[in-house]
C-alpha positions as a printed Julia matrix, in Angstrom:
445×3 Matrix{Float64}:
  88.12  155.75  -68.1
  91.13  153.7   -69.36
  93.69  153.63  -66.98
  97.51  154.86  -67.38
 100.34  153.02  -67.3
 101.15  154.58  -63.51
  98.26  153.48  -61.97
  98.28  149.64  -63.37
 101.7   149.77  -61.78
 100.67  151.45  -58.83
  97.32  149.24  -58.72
  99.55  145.99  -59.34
 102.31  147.01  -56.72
  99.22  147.48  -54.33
  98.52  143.6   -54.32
 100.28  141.17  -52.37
 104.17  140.95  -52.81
 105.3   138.38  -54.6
 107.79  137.05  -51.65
 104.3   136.23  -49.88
 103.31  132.97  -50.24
  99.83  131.27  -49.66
 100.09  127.64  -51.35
  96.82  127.73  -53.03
  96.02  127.58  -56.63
  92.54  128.43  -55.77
  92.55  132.17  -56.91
  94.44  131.57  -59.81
  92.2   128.9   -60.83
  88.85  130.53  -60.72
  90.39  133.38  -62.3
  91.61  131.53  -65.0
  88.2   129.76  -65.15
  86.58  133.45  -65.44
  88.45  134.14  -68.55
  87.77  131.61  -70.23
  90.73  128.88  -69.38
  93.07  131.01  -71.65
  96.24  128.55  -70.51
  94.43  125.95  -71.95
  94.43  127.78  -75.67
  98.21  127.04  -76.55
 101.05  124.06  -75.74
 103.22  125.23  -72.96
 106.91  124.57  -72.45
 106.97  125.0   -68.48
 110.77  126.09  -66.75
 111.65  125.9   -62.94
 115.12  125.27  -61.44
 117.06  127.65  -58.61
 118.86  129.72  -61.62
 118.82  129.9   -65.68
 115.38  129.91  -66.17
 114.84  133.65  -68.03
 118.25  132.72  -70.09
 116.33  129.1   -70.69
 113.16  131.07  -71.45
 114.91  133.64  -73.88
 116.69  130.96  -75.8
 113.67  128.43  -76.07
 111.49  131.57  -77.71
 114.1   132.32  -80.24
 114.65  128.78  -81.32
 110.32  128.73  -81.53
 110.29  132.02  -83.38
 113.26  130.54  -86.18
 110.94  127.29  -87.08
 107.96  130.43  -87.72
 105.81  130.3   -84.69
 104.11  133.2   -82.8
 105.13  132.94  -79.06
 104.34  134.07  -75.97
 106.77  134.42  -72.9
 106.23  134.89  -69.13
 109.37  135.26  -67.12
 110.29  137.05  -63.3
 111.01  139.12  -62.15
 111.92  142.19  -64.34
 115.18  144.27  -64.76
 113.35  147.61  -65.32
 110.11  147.55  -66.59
 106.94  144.93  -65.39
 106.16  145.04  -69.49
 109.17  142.85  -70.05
 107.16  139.73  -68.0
 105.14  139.81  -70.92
 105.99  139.12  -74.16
 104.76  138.5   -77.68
 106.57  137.15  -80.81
 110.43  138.6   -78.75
 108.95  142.11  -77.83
 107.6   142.68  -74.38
 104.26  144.46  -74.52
 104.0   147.99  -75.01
 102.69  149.87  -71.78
  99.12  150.48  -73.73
  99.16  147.03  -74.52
 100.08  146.31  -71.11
  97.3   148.76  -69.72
  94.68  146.42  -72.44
  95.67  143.17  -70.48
  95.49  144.59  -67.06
  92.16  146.17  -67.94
  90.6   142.38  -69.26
  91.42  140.78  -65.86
  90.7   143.83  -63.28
  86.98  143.44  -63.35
  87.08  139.33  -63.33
  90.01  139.75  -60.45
  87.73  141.73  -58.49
  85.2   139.03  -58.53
  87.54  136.75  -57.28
  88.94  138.9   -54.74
  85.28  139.73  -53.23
  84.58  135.7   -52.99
  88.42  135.01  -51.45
  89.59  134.66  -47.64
  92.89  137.0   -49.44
  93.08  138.98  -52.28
  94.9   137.51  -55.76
  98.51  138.72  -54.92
 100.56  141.15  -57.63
 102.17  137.72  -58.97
  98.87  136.36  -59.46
  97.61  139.01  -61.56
 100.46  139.1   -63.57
 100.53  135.33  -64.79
  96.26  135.95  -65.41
  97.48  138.9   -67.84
 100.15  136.87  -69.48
  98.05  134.04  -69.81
  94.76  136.32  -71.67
  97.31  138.16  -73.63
  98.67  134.95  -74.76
  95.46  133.51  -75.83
  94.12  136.84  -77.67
  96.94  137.39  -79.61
  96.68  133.85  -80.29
 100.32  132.63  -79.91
 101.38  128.92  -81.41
 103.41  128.6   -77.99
 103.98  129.62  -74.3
 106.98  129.46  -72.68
 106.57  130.05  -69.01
 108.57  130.68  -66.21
 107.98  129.64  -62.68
 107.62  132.91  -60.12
 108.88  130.55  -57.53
 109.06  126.93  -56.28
 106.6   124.69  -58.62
 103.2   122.84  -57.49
 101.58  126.16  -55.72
 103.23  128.45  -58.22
 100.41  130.46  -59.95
 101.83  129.56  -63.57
 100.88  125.34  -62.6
  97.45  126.07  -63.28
  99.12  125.23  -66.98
  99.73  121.9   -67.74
 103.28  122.22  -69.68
 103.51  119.78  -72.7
 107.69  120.14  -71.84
 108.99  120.81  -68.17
 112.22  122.34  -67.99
 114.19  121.72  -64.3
 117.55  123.72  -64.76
 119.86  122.92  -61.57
 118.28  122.69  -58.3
 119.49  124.65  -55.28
 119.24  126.41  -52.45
 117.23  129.92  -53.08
 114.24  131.32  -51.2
 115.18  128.78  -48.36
 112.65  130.11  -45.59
 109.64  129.18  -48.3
 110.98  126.32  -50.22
 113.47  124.62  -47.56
 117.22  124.74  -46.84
 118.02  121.27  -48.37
 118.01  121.37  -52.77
 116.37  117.62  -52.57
 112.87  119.09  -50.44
 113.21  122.15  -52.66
 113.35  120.12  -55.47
 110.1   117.98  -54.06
 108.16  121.61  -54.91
 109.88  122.36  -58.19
 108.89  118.71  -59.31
 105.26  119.54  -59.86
 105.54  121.4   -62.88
 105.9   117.6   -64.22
 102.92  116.68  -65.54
 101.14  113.38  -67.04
 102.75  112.61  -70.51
 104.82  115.31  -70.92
 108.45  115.74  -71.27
 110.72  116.29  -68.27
 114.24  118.2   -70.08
 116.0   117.39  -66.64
 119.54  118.97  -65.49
 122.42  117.43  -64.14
 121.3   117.3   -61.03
 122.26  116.37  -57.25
 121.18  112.65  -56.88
 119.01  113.25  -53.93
 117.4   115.98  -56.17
 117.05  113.45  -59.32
 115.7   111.17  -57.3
 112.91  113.64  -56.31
 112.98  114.43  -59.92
 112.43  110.73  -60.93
 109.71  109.37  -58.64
 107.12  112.6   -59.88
 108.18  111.78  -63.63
 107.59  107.84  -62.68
 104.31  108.65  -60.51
 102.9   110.96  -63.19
 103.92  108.36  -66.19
 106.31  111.54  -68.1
 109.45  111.09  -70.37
 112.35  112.05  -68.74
 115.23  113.37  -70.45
 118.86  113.77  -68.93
 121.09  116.39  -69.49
 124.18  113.62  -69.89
 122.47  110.67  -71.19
 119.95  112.3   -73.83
 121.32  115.67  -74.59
 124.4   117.99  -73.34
 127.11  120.34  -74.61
 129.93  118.35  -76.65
 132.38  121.13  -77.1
 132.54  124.56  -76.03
 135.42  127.57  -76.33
 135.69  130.65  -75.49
 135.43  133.11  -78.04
 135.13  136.93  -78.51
 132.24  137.99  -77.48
 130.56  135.2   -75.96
 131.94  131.11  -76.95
 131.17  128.83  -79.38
 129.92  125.37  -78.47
 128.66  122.22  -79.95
 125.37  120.76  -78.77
 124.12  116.96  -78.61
 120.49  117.53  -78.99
 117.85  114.13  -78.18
 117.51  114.04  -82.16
 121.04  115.07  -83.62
 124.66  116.49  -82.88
 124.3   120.54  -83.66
 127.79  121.49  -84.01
 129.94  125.46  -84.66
 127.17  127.11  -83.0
 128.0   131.03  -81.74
 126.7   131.98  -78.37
 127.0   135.61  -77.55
 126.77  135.01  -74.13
 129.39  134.07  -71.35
 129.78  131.31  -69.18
 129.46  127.32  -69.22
 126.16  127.92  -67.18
 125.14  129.36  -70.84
 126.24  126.76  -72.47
 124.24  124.27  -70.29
 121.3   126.39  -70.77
 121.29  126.28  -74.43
 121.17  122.81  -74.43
 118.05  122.95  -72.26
 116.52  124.81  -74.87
 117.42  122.82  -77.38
 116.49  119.37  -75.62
 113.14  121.42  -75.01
 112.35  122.7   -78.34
 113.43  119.12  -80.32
 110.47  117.32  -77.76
 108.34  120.23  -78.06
 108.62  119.2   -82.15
 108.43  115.45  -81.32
 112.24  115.24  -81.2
 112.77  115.31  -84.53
 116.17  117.13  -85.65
 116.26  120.77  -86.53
 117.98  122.14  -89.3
 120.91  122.89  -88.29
 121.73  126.35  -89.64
 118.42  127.34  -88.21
 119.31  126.56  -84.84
 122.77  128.44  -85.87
 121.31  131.41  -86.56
 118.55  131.39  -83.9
 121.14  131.13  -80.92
 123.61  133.79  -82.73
 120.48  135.76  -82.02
 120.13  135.61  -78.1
 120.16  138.1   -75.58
 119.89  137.68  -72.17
 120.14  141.42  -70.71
 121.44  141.31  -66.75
 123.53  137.9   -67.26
 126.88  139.07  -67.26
 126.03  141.63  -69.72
 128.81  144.38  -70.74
 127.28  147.82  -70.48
 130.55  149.74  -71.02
 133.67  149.48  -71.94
 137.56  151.25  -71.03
 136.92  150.0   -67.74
 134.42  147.19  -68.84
 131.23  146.93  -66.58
 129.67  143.67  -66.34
 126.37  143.33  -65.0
 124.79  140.12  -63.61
 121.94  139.54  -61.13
 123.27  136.2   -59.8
 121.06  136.67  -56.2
 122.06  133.38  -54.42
 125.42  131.31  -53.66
 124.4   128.96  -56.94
 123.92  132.12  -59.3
 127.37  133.57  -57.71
 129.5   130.47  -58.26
 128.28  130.69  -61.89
 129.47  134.34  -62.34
 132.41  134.05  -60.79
 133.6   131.08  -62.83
 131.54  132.58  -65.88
 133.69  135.68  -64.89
 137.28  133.94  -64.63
 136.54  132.05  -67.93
 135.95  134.99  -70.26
 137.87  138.17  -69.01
 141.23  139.09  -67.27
 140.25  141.92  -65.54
 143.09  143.09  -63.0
 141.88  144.79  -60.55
 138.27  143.53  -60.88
 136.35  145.81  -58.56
 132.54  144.86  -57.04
 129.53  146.84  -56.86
 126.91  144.85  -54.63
 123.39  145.48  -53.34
 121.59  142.19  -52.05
 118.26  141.46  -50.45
 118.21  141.63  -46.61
 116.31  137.65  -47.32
 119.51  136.25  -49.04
 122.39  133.98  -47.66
 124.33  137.19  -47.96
 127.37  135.44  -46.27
 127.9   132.94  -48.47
 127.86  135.01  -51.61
 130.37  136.61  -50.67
 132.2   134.52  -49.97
 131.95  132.96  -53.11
 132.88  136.43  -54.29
 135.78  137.45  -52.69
 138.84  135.76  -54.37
 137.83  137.78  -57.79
 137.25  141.07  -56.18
 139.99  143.24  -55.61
 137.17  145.46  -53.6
 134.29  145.93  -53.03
 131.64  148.33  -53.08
 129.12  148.12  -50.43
 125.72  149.64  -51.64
 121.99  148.88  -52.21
 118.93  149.01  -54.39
 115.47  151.32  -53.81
 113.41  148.51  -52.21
 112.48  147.56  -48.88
 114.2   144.54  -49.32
 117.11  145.77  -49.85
 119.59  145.12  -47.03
 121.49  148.59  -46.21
 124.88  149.34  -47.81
 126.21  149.71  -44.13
 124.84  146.03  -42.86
 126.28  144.73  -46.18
 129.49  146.47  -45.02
 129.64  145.0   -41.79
 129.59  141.59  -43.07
 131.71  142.22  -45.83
 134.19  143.21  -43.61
 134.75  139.69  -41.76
 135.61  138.22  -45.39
 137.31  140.74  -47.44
 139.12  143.01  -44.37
 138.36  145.95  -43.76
 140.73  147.7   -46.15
 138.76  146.22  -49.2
 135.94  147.27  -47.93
 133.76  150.46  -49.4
 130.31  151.92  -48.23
 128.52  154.0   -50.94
 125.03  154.04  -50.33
 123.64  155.76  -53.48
 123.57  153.03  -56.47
 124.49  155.83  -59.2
 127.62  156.94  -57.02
 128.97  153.61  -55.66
 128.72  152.68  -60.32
 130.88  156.24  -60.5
 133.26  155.32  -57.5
 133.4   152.14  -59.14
 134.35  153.11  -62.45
 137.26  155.08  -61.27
 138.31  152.96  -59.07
 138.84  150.41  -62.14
 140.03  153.41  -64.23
 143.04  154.11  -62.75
 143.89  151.34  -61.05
 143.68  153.01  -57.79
 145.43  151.68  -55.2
 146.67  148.13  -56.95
 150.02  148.66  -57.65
 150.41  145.19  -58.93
 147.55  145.16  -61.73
 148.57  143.21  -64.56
 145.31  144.29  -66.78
 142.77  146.29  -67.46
 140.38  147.04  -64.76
 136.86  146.15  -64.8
 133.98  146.58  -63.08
 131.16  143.69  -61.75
 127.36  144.71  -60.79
 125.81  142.03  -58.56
 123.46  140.75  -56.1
 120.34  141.47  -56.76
 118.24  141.27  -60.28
 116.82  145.07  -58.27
 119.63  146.23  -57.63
 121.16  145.15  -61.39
 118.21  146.8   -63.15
 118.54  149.87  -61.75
 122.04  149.92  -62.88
 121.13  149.09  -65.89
 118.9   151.92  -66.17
 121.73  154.4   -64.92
 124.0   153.16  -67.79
 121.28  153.68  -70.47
 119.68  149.89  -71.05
 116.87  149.81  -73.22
 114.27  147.44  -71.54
 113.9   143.97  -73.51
């Protein structure tokens, strides 16, 4: 009998965590080989880096879909639904179709879990499904994400005709390493022989790293900088509007509906990406116009309200923060700007907030529905040391700390000397930001 969506989710969830690691692509590999070598069936643009990647991702499909070809994207984790890891031609999978792809790997998985020392883990599964769906629909192009780190990441069984390192930095430092340049020794092996290498600005320690893999595997590199890079950008309504130097051709009066620099930078990833992906020949220019007037990147400082405006943005490590903050100073005024936060217990909690506390008036101590989750009053505690204890506000419950919240910017309460509007900034956690998103109505996509 054909499962239901519950029980693939439940079956799925079952499997190892994804935060367990065992650097092997052994499982992956004979699963892969069981089905056929279906990452072998279409050219792959490949993405790692600390943050940017699903922004990367989004933009590179659009860009592929404009010049007419069927795609397939794999990115991690989700907001709200595991569907959204999956998708074909822009739209993640439906949960039957979902349910179909689960249901051509289970009985080749179990084969490979029988013959294994451990079972394939949740993450596993999920890049075997992408990869099957991929090949059966057939798409013309992949563009996969990285779950985490690089050489033993299940998605390397792929060899990427494009690799994609956004800036490298510290994330996931008890697996990858506490330094960006060993992290960046990990997130180097997506490189592979021939291919293109569509390389961010980088720490030089880390583009050294970067350089010796693209020199010992004999790959193009190309420099954000040197080869490609944003030329102009302003903020305008709604997101900004930037100029791009592509590896081909200067792409100029192009609307982003998406704020930040760190957008900006990521478009011309995809850009750099898609032109080698092509052979790096230039792309019409009002089709790569329209194609990033197109993007969505739910979660990135997305507006899910407004009178108070509520951002949300799942910037989860001190790198992500910065971004949000500056993203966050560059493209609103909000006075008092009030926090909502629920982090992982795993994170350098410290430091984000850190990071976070000049732009927050207060903040609002909470936390998400996973195990993970660190507890809204251990958040407190060391919220307390940086903000005071006056600024300072434990609400456990996610869907009353986003009410609190929202009043709180409402009326002003309490800031005497607000000079603006208030607003109203979800963060921490891509959890802890998808369940918001939920609460506020957010259509998965």
């Amino acid at each position: 009998m054909t499962p239901t969506y519950a029980e693939v989710e439940r079956a799925l969830l079952g499997r190892w965590p994804e935060t367990r690691l065992e650097p092997s692509l052994d499982r992956i590999a004979a699963l892969c080989r069981l089905l056929g070598d279906p990452e072998h069936a279409y050219p792959v643009i490949h993405l790692t880096g600390t943050n940017g990647k699903t922004s990367t991702s989004r933009m590179i499909d659009t860009l592929l879909r404009a010049l007419d070809l069927r795609t397939g994207r794999f990115t991690s984790p989700h907001l709200q639904s595991m569907t959204e890891r999956i998708v074909l031609d822009g739209e993640p999978l439906s949960e039957q179709l979902f349910v179909d792809a689960f249901a051509d790997v289970a009985a080749y998985a179990q084969i490979v879990d029988d013959s294994s020392e451990h079972p394939l883990s949740y993450f596993e599964m999920m890049v075997a499904m992408a990869f099957a769906a991929f090949a059966d629909a057939p798409v013309d192009a992949a563009v996969i994400e990285v779950g985490m780190g690089g050489s033993w990441d299940a998605t390397n069984v792929a060899d990427g005709q494009v690799a994609v390192i956004t800036p490298i930095g510290v994330d996931h430092a008890s697996y990858l390493g506490d330094r960006p340049e060993i992290i960046a020794v990990e997130k180097a092996g997506i490189i592979k022989a021939g291919s293109h290498a569509v390389i961010a600005q980088q720490e030089q320690e880390v583009l050294d790293v970067l350089m010796r893999r693209v020199l010992d595997v004999g790959a193009i590199a190309l420099h954000e900088g040197n080869d490609f890079g944003v030329t102009e950008r302003t903020t305008a309504l709604g997101g900004q509007q930037i100029s791009l130097q592509g590896i081909s051709a200067q792409y100029t009066d192009i609307f982003l509906p998406l704020h930040g620099a760190h957008q900006a930078h990521n478009a011309a990833y995809a850009l750099a990406a898609v032109e080698a992906f092509t052979g790096s020949k230039q792309l019409d220019e009002e089709l790569v116009r329209d194609a990033f007037a197109q993007v969505t990147s739910p979660g990135r400082l997305e507006v899910v309200r407004r009178s108070p405006t509520v951002l949300l943005d799942a910037a989860h490590n001190p790198h992500g923060a910065r971004a949000t903050v500056e993203a966050v100073q560059d493209a609103f005024s909000f006075s008092p700007l009030i926090g909502v936060v629920g982090v992982m217990a795993d994170k350098d909690v410290e430091e984000m907030l850190r990071i976070f506390e000049p732009v927050m008036a207060e903040i609002i101590c909470t936390q998400n529905s996973t195990p993970r989750s660190m507890s809204a009053m251990d958040l407190a505690e060391i919220a307390e040391d940086i903000f005071g204890a006056e600024r300072v506000t434990v609400v456990a419950r996610l869907d009353d700390a986003l009410e609190r919240a929202v009043l709180m910017a409402d009326a002003a309460e309490g800031y005497d000397d607000a000079i603006g509007s208030g607003g109203v900034l979800i963060t921490g956690s891509v959890v802890t930001v998808g369940e918001a998103r939920t609460l506020f109505g957010g259509a998965t996509s």
